[in-house]
C-alpha positions in Angstrom: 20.3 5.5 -0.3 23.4 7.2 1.2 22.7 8.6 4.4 24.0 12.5 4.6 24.0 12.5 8.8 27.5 11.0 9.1 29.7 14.0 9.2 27.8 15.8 12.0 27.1 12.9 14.2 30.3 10.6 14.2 32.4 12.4 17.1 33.9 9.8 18.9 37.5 9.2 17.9 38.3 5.7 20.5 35.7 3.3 21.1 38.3 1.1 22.1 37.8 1.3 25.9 34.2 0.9 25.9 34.5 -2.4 23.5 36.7 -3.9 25.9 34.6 -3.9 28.5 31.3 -6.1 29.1 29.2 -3.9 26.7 25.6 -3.7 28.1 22.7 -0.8 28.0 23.3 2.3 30.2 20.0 2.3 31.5 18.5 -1.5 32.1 22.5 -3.4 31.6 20.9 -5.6 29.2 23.5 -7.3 26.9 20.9 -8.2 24.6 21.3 -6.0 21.1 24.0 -3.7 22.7 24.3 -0.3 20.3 26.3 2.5 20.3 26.6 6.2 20.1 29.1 6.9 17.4 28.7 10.9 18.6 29.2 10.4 22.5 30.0 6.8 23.1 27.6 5.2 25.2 25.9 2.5 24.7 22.0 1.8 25.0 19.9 -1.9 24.0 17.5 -1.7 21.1 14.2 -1.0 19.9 13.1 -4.6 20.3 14.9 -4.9 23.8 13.3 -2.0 25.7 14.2 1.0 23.3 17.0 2.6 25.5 18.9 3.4 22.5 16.0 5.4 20.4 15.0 7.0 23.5 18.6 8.1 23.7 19.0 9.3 20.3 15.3 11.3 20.5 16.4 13.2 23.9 20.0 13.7 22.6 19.4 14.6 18.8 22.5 12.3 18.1 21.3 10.0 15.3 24.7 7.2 14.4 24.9 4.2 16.0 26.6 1.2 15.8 25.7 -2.6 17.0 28.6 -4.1 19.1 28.3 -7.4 17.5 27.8 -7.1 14.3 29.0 -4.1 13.9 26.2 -2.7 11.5 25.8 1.1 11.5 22.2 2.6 11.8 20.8 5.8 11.6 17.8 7.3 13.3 17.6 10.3 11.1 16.8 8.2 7.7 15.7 5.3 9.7 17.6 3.3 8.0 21.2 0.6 8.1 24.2 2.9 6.6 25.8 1.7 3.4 28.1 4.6 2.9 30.9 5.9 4.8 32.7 9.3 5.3 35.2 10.8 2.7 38.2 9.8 5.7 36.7 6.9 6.3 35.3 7.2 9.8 32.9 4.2 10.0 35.6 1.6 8.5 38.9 2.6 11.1 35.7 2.3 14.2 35.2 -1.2 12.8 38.9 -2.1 12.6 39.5 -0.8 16.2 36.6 -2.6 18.2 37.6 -5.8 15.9 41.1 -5.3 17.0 40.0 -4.5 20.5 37.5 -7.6 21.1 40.3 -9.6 19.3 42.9 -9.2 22.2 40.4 -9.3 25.0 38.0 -12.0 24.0 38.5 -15.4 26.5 38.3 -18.4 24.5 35.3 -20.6 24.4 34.2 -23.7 23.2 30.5 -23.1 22.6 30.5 -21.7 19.5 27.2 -20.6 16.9 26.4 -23.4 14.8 25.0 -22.4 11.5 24.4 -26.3 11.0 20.6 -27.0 10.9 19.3 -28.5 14.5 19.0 -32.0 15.3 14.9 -32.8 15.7 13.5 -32.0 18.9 10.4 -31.4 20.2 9.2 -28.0 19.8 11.2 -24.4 20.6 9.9 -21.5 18.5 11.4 -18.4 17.6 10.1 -14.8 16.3 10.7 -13.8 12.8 11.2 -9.6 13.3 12.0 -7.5 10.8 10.7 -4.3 11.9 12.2 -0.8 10.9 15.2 -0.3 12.3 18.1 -2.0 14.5 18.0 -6.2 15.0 14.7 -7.2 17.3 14.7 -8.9 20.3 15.3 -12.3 19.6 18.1 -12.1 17.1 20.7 -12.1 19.6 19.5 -14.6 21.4 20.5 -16.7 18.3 23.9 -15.4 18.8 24.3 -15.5 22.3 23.6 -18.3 24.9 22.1 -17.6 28.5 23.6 -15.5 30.7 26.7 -14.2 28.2 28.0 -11.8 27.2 28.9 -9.7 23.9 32.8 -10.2 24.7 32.4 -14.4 25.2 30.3 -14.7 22.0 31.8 -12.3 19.4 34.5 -14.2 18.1 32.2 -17.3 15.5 33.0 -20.4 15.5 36.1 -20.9 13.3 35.1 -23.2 10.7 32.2 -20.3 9.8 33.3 -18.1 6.1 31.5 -15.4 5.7 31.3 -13.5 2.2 31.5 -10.2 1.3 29.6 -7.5 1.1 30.2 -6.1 -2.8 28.1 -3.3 -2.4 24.5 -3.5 -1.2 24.4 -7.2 -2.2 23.5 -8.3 1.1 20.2 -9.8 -0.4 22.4 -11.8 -2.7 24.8 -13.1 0.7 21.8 -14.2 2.3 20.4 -15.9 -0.1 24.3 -18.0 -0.5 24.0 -18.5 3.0 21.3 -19.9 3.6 21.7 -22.1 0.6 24.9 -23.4 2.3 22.7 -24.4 5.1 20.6 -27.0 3.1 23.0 -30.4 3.3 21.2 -32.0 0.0 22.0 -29.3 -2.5 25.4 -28.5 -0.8 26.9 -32.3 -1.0 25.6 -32.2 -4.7 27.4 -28.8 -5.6 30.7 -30.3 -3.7 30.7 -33.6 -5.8 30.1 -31.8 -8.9 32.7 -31.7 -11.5 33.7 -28.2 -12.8 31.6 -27.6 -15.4 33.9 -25.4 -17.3 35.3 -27.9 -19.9 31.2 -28.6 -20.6 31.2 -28.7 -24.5 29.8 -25.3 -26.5 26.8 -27.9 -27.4 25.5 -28.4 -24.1 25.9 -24.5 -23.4 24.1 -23.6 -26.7 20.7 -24.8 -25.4 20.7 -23.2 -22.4 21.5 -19.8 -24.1 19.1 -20.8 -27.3 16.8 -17.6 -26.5 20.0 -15.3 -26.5 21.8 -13.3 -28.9 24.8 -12.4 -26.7 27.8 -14.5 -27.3 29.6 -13.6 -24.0 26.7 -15.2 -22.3 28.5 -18.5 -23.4 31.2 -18.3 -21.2 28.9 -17.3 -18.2 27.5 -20.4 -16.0 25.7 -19.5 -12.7 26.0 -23.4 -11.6 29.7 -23.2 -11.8 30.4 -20.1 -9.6 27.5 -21.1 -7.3 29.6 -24.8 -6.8 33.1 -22.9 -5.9 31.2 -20.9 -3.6 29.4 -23.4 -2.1 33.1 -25.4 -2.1 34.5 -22.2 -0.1 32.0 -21.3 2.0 31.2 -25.0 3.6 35.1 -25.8 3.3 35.9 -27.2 7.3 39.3 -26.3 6.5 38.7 -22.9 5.6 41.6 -20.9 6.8 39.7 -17.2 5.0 37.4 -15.4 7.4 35.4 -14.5 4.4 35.3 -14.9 0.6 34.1 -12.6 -1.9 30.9 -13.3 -4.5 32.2 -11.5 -6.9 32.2 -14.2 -10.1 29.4 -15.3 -9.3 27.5 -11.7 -9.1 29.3 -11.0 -12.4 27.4 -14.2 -14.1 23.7 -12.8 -12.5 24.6 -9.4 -14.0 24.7 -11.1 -17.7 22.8 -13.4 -17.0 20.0 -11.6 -15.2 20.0 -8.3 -16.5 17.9 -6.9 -14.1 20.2 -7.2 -10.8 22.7 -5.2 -12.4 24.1 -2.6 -10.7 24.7 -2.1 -7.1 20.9 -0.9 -6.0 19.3 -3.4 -3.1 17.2 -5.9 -4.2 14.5 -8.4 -3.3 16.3 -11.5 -1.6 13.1 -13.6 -2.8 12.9 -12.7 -6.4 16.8 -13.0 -6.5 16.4 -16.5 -5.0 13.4 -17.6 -7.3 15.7 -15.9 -10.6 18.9 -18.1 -9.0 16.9 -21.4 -8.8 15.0 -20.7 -12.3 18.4 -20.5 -13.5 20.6 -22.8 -12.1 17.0 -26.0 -12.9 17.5 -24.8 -16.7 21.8 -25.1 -16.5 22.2 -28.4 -15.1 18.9 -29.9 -17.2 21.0 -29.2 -20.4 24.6 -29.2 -19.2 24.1 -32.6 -17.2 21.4 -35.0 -19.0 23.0 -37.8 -17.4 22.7 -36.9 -13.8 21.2 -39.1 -11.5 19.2 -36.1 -10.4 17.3 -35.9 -13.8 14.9 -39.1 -13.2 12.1 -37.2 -10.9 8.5 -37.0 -9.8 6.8 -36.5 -13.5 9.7 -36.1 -15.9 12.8 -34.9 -15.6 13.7 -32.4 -12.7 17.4 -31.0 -11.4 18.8 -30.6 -7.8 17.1 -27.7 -7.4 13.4 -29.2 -8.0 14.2 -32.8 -6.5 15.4 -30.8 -3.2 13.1 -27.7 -3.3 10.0 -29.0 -5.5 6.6 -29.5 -4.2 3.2 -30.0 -5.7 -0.2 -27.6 -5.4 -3.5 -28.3 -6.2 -6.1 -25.7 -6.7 -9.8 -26.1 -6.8 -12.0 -23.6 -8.1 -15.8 -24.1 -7.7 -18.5 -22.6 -9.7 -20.7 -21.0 -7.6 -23.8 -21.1 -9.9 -23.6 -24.8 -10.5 -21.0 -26.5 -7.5 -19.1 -28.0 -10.5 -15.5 -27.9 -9.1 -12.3 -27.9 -11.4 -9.0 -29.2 -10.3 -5.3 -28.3 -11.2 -1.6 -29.4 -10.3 1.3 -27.0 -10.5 4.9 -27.4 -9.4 6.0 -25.0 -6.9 9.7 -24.2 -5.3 8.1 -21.9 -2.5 5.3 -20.3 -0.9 4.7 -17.1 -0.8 2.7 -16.4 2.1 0.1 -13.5 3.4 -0.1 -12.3 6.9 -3.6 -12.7 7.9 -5.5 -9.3 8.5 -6.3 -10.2 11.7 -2.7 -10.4 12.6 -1.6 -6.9 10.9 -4.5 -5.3 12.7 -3.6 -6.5 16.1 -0.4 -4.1 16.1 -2.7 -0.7 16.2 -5.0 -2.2 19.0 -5.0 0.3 22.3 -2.7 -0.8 25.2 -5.4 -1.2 27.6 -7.3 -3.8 25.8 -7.4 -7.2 26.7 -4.0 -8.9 25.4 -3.6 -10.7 22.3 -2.1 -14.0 20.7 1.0 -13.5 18.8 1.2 -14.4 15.4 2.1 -17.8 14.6 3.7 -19.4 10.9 0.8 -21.5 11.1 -1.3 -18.2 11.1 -0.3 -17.6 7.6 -0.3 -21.5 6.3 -4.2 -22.0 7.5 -4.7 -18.3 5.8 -3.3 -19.8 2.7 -6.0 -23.0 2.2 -8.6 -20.9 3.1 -11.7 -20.7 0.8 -11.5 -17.6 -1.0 -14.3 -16.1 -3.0 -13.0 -14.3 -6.5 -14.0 -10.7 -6.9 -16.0 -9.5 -10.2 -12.8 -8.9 -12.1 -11.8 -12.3 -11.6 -15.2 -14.0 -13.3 -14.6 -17.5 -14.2 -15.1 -19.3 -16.9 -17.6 -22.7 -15.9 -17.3 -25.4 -18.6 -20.5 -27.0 -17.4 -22.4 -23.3 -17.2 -20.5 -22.4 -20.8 -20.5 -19.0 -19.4 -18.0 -16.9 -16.9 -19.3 -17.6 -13.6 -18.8 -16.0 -9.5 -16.4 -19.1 -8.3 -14.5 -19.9 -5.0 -11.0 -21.0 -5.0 -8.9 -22.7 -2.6 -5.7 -24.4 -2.5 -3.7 -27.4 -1.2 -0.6 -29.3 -0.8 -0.7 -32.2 -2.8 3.3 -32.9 -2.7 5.3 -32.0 0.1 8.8 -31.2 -1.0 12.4 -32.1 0.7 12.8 -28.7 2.1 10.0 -26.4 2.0 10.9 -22.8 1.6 7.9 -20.1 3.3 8.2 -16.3 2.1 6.3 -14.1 4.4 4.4 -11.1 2.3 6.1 -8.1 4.1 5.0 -5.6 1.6 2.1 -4.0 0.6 0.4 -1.7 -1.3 -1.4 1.1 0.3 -3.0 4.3 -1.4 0.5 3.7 -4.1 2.8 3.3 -1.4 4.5 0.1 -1.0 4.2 -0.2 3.1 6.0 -2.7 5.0 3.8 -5.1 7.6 6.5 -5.0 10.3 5.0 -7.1 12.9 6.6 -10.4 14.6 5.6 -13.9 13.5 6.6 -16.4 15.5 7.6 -19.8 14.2 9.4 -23.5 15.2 13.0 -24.1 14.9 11.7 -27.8 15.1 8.7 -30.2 13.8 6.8 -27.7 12.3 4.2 -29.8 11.1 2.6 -29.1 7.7 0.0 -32.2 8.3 -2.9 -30.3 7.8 -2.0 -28.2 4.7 -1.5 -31.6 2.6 -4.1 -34.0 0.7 -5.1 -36.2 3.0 -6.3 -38.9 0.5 -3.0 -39.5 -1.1 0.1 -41.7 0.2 3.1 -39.9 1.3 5.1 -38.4 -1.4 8.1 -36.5 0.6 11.5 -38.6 0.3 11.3 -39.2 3.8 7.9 -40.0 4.3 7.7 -37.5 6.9 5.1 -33.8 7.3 7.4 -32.5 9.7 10.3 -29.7 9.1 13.4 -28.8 10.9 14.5 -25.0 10.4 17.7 -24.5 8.5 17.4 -21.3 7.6 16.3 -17.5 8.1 16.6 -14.7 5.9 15.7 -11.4 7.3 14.9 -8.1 6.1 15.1 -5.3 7.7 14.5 -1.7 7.3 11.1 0.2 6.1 11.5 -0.5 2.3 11.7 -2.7 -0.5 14.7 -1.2 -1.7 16.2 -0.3 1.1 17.4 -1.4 4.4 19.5 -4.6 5.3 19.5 -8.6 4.4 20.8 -10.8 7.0 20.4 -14.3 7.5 
């Protein structure tokens, strides 16, 4: 959605002298999530610091304001990240001028952000916000280190590419950039040869189930490999490389992210996956990659693919059933007792955050099926109440978690905007898996390294911002 508050609340013409100067809050010089007033100029910390800049916008009525590092624009009125800009272009010559700005001012520094995944050590955690408006507390700190400031750290590390922004396909840049983080599937990508010289008889089984002939020509696995080529490049002399190829192939490909409307990052990364297993299983039958657990498998499920197992118990006779399915992620509830801690009274007694783990032990649980979902006992030869419970059986190489942000409440898709906490190292997924079965994970190991985050924020599903 296009937010209409622009006009009447972008008044400053210079920010130039403010962004070349230390840029902290006002009110408590924090230089923690630094925003500012695109209508008078100052410069307050966020929501998740200590809320200087709502409080400023709800005493001033001034409702545009931008964050000095990334330079995202958010408005207070909608609640909402700004896609749009004015008909002069008011939001894109700020940007140019405080890049400009920070560009001749900024000292040069060695310690750089390293979008590398972090060597294993023994046990930091991290909060994973995405509440309803600007970045939360902790997402600086991944930018900046102690005691810095916005000036030292703006300028990235120089081997970083960053892609562009197309048009409300940030879900679909987080997604590409987080896959650039995950060394297995990258190395593959980069040692690929193009698949465009790939004979019409390879492509003809992958497109057996269409009717469009233009769809032969369109290979998700071959734009994904130059981007991947691009963005992990070391001698990358771009600042940024545009997605466009690749987001014309999903468009024909996958008919439902056409169009320039936000979409889900996870369904977009569960479509891209889907996609790219089924390309290279026909295109590539001789890849080393196709011998796998059970059959043949792809990059995608040797580096992503894990095993479930479910039990289901009849609760009338205690027979239980077993089942295996393949999974390439988890989608993952936020326990009640974790979304009911945010409307607890400020006088009670303090509680414990919510923790990954939270949400992992909440998935295993024993859950008993509701009427509607009777089922059927082979032993009773009848539909039966049952309890049902899942488990790990195969861990895989990298284990991909998606948090359940979004709920439905009286037809209203709500948004569970609470802080869960989680380990940037050994995160230990020990006692999730089978215990009666040998290890199965290529490296023999229950314990994860975090490569990746992709964040969402904003109030709705179709809304708001993707970063990652």
């Amino acid at each position: 959605m296009e937010c209409p508050h622009l006009t009447e609340n972008i008044k400053i013409v210079s920010p130039v002298q403010t962004a070349t100067k230390d840029v902290v809050c006002a009110v408590c010089s924090s230089n923690q999530s630094p925003w500012m007033c695109l209508y008078c100029g100052s410069v307050h910390c966020g929501r998740y610091v200590n809320a200087h800049s709502l409080e400023h916008s709800n005493q001033s009525g001034h409702l545009i304001c931008i964050e000095c590092s990334s330079l995202a624009v958010f408005c207070y009125g909608c609640d909402e990240f700004v896609v749009n800009d004015t008909a002069n272009e008011c939001l894109a010559q700020l940007r140019q001028m405080i890049k400009e700005a920070v560009t001749e001012s900024s000292p040069s520094q060695e310690n750089r952000r390293n979008l590398r995944p972090r060597s294993r050590k023994r046990c930091h955690s991290a909060d994973s916000s995405t509440g309803s408006t600007e970045n939360d507390k902790t997402y600086p700190q991944k930018r900046h280190t102690a005691n810095s400031t916005y000036l030292k750290n703006v300028k990235r590390e120089k081997k970083v590419v960053g892609l562009r922004n197309l048009g409300n396909t940030c879900f679909m840049n987080a997604v590409l950039q987080s896959l650039s983080n995950i060394e297995e599937f990258c190395l593959y990508f980069k040692q690929l040869p193009s698949l465009e010289s790939v004979k019409g008889v390879g492509r003809s089984k992958v497109y057996q189930s269409r009717s469009f002939r233009e769809l032969n020509d369109a290979l998700m696995a071959e734009e994904l490999r130059k981007i991947i080529i691009n963005l992990t490049d070391n001698g990358a002399t771009k600042s940024a490389i545009s997605p466009e190829s690749l987001f014309l192939v999903i468009w024909k490909v996958v008919p439902r992210f056409r169009g320039y409307q936000q979409q889900d990052a996870h369904e977009f990364l569960r479509y891209m996956l889907d996609r790219l297993h089924t390309e290279l299983l026909h295109l590539l039958p001789e890849s080393p990659y196709l011998l796998g657990h059970k059959g043949r498998s792809s990059i995608v499920t040797s580096v992503f693919g894990g095993t479930l197992q479910s039990e289901v118990r009849c609760l009338n006779c205690s027979i239980e059933s077993k089942k295996h399915d393949p999974f390439l992620d988890l989608s993952l509830d936020i326990p009640d007792k974790c979304y009911q801690k945010k409307n607890r009274e400020s006088n009670e007694d303090p509680v414990p955050p919510c923790n990954i783990l939270d949400c992992l032990t909440s998935f295993i649980q024993v859950e008993e099926l509701a009427e509607t979902e009777l089922y059927y006992c082979n032993n009773c030869k009848s539909k039966q109440r049952s309890t049902k419970r899942f488990w790990i059986r195969r861990l895989p190489n990298v284990l991909c978690l998606h948090l359940k942000r979004f709920r439905w409440n009286n037809f209203f898709r709500t948004k569970v905007d609470i802080n869960i906490q989680f380990p940037v190292t050994a995160l230990d997924m020990s006692q999730y898996v089978l215990s009666d079965l040998p290890d199965t994970r290529l490296s023999g190991s229950n314990l994860y390294d975090l490569a990746a985050v992709i964040v969402h924020h904003g109030t709705g599903a179709g809304s708001g911002h993707y970063t990652a």
